[in-house]
VEXDREN-2710 file (C-alpha; in Angstrom, 1 decimal):
% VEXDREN-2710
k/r/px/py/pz
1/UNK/0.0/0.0/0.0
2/UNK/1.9/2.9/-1.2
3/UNK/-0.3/5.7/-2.5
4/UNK/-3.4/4.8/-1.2
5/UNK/-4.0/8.4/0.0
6/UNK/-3.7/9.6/-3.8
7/UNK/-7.2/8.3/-4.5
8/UNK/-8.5/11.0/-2.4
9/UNK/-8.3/13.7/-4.8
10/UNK/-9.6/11.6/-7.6
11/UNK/-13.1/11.3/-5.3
12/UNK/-14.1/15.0/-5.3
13/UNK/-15.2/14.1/-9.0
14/UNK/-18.1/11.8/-7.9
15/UNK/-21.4/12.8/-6.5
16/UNK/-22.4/8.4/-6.6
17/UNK/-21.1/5.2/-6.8
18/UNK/-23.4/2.7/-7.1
19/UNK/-22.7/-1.1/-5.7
20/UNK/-24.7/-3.9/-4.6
21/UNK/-23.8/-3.6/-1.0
22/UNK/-23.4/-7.2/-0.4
23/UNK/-21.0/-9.9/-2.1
24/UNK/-22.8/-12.9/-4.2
25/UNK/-21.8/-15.4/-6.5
26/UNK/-21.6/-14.9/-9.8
27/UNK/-23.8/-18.2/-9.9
28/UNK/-26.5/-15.8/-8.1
29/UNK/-25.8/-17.1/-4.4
30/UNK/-28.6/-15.6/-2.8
31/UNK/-26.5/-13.4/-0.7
32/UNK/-28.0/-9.7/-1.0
33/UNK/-26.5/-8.5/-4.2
34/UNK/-28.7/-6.9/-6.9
35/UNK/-29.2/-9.4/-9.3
36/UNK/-30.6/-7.3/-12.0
37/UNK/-27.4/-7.7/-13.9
38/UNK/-28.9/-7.5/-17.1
39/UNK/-29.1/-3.9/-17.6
40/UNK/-28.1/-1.0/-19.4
41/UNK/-27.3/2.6/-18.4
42/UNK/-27.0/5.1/-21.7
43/UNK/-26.3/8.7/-20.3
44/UNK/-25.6/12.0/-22.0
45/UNK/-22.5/13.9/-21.0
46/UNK/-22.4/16.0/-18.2
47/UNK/-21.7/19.9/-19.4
48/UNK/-18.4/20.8/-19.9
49/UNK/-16.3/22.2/-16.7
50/UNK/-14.0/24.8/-17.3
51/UNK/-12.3/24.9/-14.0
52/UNK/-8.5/24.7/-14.3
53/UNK/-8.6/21.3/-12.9
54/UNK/-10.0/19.8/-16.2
55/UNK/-7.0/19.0/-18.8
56/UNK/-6.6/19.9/-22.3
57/UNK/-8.0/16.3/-23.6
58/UNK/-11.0/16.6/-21.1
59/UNK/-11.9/19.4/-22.6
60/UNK/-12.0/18.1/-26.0
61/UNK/-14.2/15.3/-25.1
62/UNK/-17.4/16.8/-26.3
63/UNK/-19.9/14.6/-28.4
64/UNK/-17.3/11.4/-27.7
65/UNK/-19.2/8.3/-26.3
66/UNK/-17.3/5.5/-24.3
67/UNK/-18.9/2.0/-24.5
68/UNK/-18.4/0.5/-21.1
69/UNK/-18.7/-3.7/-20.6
70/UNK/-19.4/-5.2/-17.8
71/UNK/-19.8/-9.1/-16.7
72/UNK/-22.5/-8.9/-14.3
73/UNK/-24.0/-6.8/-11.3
74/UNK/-24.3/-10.2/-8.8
75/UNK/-20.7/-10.1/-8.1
76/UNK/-20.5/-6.9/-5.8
77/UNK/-16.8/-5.5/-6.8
78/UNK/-18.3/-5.5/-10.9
79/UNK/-21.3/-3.3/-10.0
80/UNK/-18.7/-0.7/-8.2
81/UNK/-16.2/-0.7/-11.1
82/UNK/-18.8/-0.3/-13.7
83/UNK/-20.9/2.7/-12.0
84/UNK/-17.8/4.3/-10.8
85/UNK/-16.5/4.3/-13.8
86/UNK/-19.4/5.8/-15.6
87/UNK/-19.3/8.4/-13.1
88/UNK/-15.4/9.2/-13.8
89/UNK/-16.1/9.4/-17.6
90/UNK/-19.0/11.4/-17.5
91/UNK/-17.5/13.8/-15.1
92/UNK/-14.7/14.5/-17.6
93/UNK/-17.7/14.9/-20.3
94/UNK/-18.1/12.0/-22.0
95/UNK/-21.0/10.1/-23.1
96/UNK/-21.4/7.0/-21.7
97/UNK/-23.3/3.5/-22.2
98/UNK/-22.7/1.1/-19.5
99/UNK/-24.0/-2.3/-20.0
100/UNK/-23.7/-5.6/-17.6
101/UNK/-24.1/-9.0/-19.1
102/UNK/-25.5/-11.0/-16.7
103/UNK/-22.3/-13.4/-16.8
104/UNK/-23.4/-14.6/-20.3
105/UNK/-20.7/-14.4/-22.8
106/UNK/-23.5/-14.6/-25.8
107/UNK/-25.0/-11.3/-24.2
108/UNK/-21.9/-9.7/-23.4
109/UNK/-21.0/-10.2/-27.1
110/UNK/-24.4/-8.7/-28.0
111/UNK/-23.9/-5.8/-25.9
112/UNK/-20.4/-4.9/-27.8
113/UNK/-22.0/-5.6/-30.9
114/UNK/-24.9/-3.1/-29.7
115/UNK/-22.3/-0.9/-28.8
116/UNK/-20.3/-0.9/-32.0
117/UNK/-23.8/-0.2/-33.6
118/UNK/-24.6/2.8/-31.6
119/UNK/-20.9/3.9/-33.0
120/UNK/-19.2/4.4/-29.8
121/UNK/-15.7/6.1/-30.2
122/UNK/-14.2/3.9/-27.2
123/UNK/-14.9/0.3/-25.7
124/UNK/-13.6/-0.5/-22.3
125/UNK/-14.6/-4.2/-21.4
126/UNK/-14.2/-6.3/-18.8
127/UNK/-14.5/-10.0/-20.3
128/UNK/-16.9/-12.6/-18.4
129/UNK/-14.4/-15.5/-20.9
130/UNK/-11.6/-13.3/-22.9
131/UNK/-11.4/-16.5/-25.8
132/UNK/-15.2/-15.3/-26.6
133/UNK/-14.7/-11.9/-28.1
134/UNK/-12.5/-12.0/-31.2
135/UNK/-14.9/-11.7/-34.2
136/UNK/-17.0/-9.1/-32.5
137/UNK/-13.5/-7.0/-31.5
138/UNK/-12.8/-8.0/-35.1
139/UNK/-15.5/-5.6/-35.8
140/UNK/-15.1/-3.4/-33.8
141/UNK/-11.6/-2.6/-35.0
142/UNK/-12.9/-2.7/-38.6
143/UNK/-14.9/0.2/-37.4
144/UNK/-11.9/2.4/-36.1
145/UNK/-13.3/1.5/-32.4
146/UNK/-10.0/1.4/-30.3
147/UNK/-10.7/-1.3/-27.4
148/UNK/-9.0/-1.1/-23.6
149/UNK/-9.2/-4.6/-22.1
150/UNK/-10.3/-3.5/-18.1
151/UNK/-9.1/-5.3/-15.4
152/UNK/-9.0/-9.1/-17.3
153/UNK/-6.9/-9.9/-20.5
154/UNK/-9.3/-10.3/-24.2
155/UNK/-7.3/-12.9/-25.5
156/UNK/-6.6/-14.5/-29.2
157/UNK/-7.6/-10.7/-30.8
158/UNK/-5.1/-8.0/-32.2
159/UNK/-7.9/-5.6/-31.5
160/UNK/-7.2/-4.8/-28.5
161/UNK/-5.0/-1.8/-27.5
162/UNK/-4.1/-1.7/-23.7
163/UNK/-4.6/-3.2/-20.5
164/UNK/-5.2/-1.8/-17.4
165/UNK/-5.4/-4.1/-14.4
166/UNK/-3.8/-4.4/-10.9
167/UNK/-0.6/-6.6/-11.2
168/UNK/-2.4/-10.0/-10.8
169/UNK/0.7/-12.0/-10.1
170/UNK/1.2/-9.5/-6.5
171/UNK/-1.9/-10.3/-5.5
172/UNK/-1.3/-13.9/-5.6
173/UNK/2.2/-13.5/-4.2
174/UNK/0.5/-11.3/-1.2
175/UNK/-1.6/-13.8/-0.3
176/UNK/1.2/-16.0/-0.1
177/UNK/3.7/-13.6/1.8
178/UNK/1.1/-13.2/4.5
179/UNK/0.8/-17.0/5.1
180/UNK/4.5/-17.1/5.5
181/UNK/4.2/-14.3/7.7
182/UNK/1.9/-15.5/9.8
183/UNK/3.0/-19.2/9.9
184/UNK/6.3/-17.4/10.7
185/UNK/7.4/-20.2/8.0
186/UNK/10.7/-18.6/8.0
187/UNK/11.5/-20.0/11.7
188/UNK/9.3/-22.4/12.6
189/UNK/9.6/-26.2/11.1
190/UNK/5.9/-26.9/10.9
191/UNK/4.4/-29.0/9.1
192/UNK/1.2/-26.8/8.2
193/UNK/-1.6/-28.0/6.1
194/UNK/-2.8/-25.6/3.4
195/UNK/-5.5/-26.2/0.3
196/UNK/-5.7/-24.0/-2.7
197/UNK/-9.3/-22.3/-4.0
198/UNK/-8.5/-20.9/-6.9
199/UNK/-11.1/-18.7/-9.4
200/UNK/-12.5/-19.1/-12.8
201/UNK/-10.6/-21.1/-15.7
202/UNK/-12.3/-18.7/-18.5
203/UNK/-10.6/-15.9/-16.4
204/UNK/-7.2/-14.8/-17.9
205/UNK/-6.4/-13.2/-14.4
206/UNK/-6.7/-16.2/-12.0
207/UNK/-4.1/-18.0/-13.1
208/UNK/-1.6/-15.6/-11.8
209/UNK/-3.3/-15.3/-8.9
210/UNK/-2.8/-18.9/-8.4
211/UNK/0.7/-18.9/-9.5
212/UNK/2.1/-15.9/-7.8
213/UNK/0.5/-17.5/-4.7
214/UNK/2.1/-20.9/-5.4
215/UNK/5.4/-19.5/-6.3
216/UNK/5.6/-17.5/-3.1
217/UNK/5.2/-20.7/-1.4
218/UNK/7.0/-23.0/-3.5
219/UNK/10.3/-23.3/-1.2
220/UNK/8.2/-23.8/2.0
221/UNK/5.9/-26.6/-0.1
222/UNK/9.2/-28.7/-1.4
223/UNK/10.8/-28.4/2.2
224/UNK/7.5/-29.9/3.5
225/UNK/6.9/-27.3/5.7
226/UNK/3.5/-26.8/3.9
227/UNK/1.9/-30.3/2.9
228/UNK/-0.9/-30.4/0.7
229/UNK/-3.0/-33.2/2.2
230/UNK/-5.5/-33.5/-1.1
231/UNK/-2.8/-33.1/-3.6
232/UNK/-4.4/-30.5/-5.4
233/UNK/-1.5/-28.6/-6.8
234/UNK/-2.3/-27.8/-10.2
235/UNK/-4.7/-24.7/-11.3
236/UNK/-6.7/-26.9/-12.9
237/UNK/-7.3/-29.3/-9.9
238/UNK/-8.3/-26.0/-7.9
239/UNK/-10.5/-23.7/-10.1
240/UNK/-13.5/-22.6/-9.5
241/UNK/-15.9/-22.1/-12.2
242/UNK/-17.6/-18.4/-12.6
243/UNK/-15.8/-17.5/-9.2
244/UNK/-19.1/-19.3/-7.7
245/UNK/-19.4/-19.0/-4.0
246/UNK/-21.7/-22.2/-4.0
247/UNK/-19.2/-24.3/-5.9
248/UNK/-16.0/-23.1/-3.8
249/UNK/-18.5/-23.8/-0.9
250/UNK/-18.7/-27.5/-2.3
251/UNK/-15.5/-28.1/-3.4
252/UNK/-14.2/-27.5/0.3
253/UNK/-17.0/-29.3/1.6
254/UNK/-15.9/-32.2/-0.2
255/UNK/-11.5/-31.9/0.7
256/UNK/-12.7/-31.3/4.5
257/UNK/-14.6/-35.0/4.2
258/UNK/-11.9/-36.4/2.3
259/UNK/-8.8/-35.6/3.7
260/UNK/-9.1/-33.6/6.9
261/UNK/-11.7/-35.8/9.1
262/UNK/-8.8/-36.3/11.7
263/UNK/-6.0/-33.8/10.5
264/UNK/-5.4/-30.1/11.2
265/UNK/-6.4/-27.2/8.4
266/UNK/-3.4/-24.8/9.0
267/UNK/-4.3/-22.7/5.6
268/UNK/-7.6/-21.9/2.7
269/UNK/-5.8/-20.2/0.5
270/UNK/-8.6/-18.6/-1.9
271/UNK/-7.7/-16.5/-4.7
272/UNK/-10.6/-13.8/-4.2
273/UNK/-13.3/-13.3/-1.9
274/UNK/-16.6/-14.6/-3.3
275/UNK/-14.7/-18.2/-2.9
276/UNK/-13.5/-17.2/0.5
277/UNK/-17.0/-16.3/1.0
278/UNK/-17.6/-20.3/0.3
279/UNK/-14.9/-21.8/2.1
280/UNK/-15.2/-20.0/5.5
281/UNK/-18.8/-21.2/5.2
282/UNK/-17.8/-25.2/4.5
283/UNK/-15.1/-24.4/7.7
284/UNK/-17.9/-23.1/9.6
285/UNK/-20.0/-26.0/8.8
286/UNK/-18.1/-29.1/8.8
287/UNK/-14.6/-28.4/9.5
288/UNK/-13.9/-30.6/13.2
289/UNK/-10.5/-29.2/13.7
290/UNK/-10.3/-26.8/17.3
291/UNK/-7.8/-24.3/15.1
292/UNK/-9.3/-21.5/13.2
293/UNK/-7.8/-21.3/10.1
294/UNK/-6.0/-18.9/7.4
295/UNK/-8.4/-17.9/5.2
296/UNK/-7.2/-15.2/2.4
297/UNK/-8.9/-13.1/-0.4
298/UNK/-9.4/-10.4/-3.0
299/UNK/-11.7/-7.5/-3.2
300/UNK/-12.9/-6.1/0.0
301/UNK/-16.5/-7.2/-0.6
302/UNK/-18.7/-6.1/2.5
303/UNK/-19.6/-9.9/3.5
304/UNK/-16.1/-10.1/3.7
305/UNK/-14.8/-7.7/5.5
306/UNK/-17.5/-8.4/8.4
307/UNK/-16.3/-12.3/8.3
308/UNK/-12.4/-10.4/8.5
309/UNK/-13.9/-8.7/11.9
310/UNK/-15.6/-12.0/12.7
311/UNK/-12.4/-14.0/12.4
312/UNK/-13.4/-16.5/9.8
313/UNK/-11.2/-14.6/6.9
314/UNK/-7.9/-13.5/7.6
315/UNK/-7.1/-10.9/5.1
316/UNK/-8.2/-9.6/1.6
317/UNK/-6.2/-7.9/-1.4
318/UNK/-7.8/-5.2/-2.1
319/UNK/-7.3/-3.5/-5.4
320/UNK/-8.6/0.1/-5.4
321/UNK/-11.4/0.7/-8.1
322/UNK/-10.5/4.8/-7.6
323/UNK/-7.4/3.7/-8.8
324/UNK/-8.1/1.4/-11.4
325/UNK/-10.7/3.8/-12.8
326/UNK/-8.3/7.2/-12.7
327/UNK/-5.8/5.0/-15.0
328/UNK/-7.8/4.1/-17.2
329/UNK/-9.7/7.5/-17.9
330/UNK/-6.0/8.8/-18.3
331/UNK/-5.3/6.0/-21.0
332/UNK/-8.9/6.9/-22.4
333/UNK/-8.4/10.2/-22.9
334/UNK/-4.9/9.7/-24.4
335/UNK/-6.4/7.5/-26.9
336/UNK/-9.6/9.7/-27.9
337/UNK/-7.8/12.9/-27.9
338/UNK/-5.3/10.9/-30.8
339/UNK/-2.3/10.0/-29.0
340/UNK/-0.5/6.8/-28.3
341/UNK/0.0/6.0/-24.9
342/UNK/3.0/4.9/-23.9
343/UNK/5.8/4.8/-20.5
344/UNK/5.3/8.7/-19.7
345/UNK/1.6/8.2/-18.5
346/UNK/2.3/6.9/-15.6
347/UNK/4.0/9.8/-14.6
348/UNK/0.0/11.7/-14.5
349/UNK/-2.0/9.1/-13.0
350/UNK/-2.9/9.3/-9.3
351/UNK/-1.6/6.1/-8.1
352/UNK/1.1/3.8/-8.1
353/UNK/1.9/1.6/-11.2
354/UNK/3.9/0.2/-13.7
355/UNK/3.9/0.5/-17.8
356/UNK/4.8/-3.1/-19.1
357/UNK/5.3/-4.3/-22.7
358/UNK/6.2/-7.5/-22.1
359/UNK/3.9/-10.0/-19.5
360/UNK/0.6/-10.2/-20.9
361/UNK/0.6/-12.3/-24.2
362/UNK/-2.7/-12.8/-25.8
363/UNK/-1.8/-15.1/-28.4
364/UNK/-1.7/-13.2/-31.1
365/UNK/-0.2/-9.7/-29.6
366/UNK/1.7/-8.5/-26.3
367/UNK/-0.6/-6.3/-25.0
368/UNK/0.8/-2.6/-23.5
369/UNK/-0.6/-3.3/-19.5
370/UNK/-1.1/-0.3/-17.3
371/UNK/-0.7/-2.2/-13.9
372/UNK/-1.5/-1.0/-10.2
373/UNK/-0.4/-1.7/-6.9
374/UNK/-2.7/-3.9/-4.8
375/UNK/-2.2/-3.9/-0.9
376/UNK/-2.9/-6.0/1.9
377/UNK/-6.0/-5.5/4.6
378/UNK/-6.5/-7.0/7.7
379/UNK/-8.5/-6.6/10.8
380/UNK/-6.4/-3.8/12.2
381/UNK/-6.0/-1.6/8.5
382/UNK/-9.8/-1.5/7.7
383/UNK/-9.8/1.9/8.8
384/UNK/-7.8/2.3/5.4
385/UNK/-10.5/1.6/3.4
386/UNK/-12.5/4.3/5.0
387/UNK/-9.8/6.6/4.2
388/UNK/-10.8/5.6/0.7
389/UNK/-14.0/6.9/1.1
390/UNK/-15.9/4.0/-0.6
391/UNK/-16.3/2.5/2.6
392/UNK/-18.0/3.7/6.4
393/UNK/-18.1/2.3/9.5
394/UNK/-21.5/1.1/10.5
395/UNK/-23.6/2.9/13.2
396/UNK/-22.1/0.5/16.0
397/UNK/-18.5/1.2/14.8
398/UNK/-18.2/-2.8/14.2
399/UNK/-18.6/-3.4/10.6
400/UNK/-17.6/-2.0/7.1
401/UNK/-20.6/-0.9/5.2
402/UNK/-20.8/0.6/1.3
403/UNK/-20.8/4.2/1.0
404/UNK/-22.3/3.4/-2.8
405/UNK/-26.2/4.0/-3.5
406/UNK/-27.5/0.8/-4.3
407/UNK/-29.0/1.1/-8.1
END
């Protein structure tokens, strides 16, 4: 957490956020989310400001639309991105059209394919599967419509022109770093037991969750200070289709029956936090060990946080959608005003992050990546996430509510 406090002077531009207040999964859990995810917001642009904090391609964004694509409003951290990002766009006097998909990739295709219609001069899109979108970002480049791939790699496409994301591998390798730290895996000789929940296959980010996690362990796991009592070691043994809450629910269900009937859980590690959400429910319900274990995960979803207070999750990554949002409107406007972004952005955006040319691969194209700094929260640093102003304490000072209007 290094420039956390810089998002503060990128939230005087919002009047609302809007968020479902509650995490689900994306398999529609049940859990208090707004699961009216298959909607569309089409707004006009806000009039132009010509206070001196506006910059010279802000105020040449008259009459430009911005086609923004969502996966779905039942996972709470999607609903936040996508309406604060509308509200960052429309600030800076953009047009936009905001559409969530309802985690179907035939509608999220449709949407785009809407979009590109309605002759949009930007799409930003965060893919439900990035191997679904290549003929219709083959269209959309055939109709001059530059494409930002938000927060998960489009893969197998040259249409796409930059990234912007969090640096997915430090968020896996977090995770792992605080389970060394608090196994103090450096000193003691263990053995611990620790089992891997890892996130959606069609997901181009959550295998470098997985593997920065895994590689940040690696030396403890061939030592056998860590022991893997199911064997699960691969990705593939570990994902979780859709990020589902339910299935990471089942799948821990089922590892706590098998292999840990009469044998200690030291460690859940869980790539994000709608399968913590799952796991700490399974350890809850049918784990018979006296420990309480490590439970990790990514987001800061409000569920979550309370179970962090609770002591059923240990910690979360949290990657700041202020942050993530800023970037990208810097990369947007950089792109509409006619230029060609490039190492010397980074210098202008709000937050802490790298330019990288080489990491993310498609398959057909190395994609330019704009990546952030996630950072670590815990029981005792939620008060930073009020600092970010997207969260509040609740009227008994206990729990972490929204500050977001629920749409």
């Amino acid at each position: 957490m290094k420039k956390f406090l810089a998002v503060l002077s990128t939230l005087v531009m919002v009047g609302t956020l809007a968020s479902c207040g509650a995490t689900s999964s994306s398999s529609d859990n049940g859990t208090g989310a707004n699961t009216n995810s298959n909607t569309e917001s089409k707004t006009d642009a806000k009039p132009a400001d010509d206070s001196s904090s506006k910059t010279d391609d802000s105020s040449s964004s008259g009459g430009k639309t911005v086609g923004i694509a969502m996966p779905t409003k039942s996972l709470e951290r999607w609903n936040r991105d996508g309406e604060y990002l509308k509200a960052q766009f429309e600030e800076a006097g953009y047009k936009v059209e905001l559409k969530y998909s309802d985690n179907d990739t035939n509608q999220q295709n449709n949407d785009i394919q809407g979009m590109i219609a309605d002759k949009v001069d930007l799409l930003l899109i965060a893919a439900i599967d990035g191997n679904t979108l290549s003929q219709t970002l083959a269209d959309a480049k055939d109709a001059g419509i530059s494409v930002i791939a938000y927060d998960r790699l489009i893969m197998n496409t040259d249409a796409v022109s930059y990234y912007v994301s969090f640096d997915n591998y430090t968020v896996g390798k977090l995770q792992g770093e605080y389970v060394i730290d608090a196994l103090d895996l450096k000193n003691s000789d263990g053995p611990f037991n620790i089992e891997f929940t890892a996130g959606d296959p069609a997901d181009n980010n959550a295998g470098y969750f997985f593997n920065g996690a895994y590689d940040a362990l690696k030396d403890y796991i061939d030592a056998g200070k860590l022991k893997i009592p199911s064997g699960k070691t691969k990705f593939e043994q570990v994902a979780t289709d859709s990020w589902s809450t339910d299935k990471a629910l089942e799948n821990m269900q089922n590892t706590l029956a098998s292999y840990y009937t009469s044998t200690q859980l030291d460690v859940a590690l869980c790539s994000n936090d709608s399968t913590a959400l799952g796991v700490a429910q399974a350890i809850s319900s049918d784990y018979s060990g006296k420990n309480t274990p490590i439970v990790t995960g990514q987001d800061g979803d409000i569920a979550n946080l309370k179970n962090i207070v609770d002591g059923k999750q240990s910690m979360t990554v949290y990657k700041n959608v202020n942050d993530e949002a800023a970037a990208t409107l810097e990369v947007s406007k950089a792109i509409l005003s006619g230029q060609t972004p490039d190492a010397s952005l980074v210098s202008s955006l709000s937050a802490e992050a790298t330019y990288d040319t080489e990491s993310y691969n498609n398959g057909v194209k190395v994609v330019p990546s704009y990546l952030l700094v996630p950072y670590v929260i815990t029981k005792d640093k939620l008060d930073v996430l009020v600092d970010t102003g997207l969260y509040k304490w609740d009227s008994d000072n206990k729990y972490l509510e929204s500050t977001a209007k629920t749409t």
